[in-house]
C-alpha positions as CSV (number, residue, x, y, z in Angstrom):
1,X,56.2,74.6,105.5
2,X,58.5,72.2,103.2
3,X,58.5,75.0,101.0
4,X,59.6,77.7,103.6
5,X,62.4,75.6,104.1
6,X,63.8,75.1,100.6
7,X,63.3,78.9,99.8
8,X,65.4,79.6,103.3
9,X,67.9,76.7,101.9
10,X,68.2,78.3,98.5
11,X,68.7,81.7,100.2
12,X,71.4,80.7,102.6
13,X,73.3,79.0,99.5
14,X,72.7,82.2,97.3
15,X,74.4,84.5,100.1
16,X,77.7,82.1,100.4
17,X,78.1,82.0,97.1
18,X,78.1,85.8,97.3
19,X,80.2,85.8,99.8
20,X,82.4,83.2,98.6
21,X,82.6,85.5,95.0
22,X,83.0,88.6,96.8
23,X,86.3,87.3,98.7
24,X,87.8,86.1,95.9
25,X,87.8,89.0,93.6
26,X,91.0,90.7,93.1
27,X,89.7,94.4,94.5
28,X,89.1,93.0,97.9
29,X,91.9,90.1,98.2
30,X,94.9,93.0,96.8
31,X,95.1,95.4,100.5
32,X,95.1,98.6,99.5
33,X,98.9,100.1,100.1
34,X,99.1,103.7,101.8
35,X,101.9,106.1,100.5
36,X,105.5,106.0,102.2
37,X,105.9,109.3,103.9
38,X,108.4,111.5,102.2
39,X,110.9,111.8,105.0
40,X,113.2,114.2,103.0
41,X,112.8,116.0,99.7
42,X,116.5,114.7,98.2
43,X,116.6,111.3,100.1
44,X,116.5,109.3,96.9
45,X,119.5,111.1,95.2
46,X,122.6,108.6,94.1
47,X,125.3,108.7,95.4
48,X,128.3,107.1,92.9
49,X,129.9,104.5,94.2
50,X,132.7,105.4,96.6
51,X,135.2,102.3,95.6
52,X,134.8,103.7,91.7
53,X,135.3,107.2,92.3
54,X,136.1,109.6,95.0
55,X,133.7,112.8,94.5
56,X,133.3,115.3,96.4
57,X,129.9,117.6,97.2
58,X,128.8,120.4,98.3
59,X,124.7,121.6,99.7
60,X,123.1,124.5,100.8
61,X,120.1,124.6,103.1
62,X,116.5,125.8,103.2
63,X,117.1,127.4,106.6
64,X,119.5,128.2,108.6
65,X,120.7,124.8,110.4
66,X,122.5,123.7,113.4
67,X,126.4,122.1,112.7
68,X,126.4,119.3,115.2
69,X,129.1,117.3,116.7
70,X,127.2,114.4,116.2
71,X,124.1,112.9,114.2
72,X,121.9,113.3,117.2
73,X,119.5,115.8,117.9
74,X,120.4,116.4,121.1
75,X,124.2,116.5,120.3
76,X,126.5,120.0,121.1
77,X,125.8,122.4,118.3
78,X,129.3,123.6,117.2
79,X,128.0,126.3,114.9
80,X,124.9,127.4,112.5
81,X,125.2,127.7,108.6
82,X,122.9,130.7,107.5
83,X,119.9,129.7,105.1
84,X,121.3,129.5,101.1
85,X,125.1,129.0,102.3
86,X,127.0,127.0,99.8
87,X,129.0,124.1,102.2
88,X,131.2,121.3,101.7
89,X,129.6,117.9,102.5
90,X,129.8,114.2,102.2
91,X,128.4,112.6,99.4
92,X,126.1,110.4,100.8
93,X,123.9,110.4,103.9
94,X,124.2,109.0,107.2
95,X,121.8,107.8,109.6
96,X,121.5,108.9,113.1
97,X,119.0,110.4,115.7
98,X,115.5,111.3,114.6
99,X,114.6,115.1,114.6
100,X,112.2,117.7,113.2
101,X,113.3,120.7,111.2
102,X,112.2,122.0,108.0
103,X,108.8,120.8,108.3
104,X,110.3,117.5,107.9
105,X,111.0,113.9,110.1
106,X,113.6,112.5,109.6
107,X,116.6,110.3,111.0
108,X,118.9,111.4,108.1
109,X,122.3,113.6,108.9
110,X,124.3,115.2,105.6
111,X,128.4,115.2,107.4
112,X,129.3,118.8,106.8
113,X,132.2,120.9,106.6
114,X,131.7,124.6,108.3
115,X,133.9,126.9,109.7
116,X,136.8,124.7,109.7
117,X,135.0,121.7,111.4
118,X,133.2,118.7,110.0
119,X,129.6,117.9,111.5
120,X,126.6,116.8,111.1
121,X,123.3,119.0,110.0
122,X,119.7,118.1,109.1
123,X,119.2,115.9,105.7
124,X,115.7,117.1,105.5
125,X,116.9,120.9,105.6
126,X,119.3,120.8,102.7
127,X,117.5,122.6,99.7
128,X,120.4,121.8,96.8
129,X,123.0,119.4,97.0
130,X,125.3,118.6,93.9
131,X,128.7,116.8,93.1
132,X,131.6,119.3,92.0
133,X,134.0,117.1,91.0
């Protein structure tokens, strides 16, 4: 009996130190870190900096896209730019309502000059975007 208890004593000492080693190890104390969603394909371009120098840009889109008033979803569309179209834009991004298009999710807006109007179309649709000057 006295030695049923030291084996059971011995055991119980051997499995908290396993346990104790176990938690402490680097693999299980680091959480492994899932991948940020990619929310747009060109979200991580630079932009210069605006009080250095004044540029000026231009995009074209995937798809065909919707020229809103505003950078809202659900805002009046004022036009559509045709898939390919090359169209004077901002040069940087701004943030507004979240939408769908392109097979993207984003809450992204490019401010964009068509037809005589400045708007606002879908970041995640725009398939080039470069500076011209």
């Amino acid at each position: 009996m006295v030695m049923k208890r030291i084996f059971t004593a011995i055991g119980v000492a051997a499995a908290a130190l396993a346990l104790s080693l176990s938690a402490s190890s680097p693999a299980a104390a680091a959480p492994v870190e899932a991948p940020t969603p990619v929310k747009s394909r060109i979200e991580n371009a630079a932009a210069p900096d605006a009080a250095v120098e004044q540029r000026t840009c231009r995009a074209r889109f995937a798809e065909g896209v919707n020229h809103r008033l505003r950078a809202e979803a659900e805002s009046a569309i004022i036009g559509s730019i045709p898939a390919g179209t090359w169209v004077q834009t901002s040069c940087t991004r701004v943030a507004g309502g979240e939408y769908t298009a392109c097979g993207v999710s984003s809450d992204f807006w490019m401010e964009v000059y068509w037809n005589g109007n400045w708007g606002h179309s879908a970041w995640g649709c725009v398939k080039d975007w470069e500076f011209t000057s």
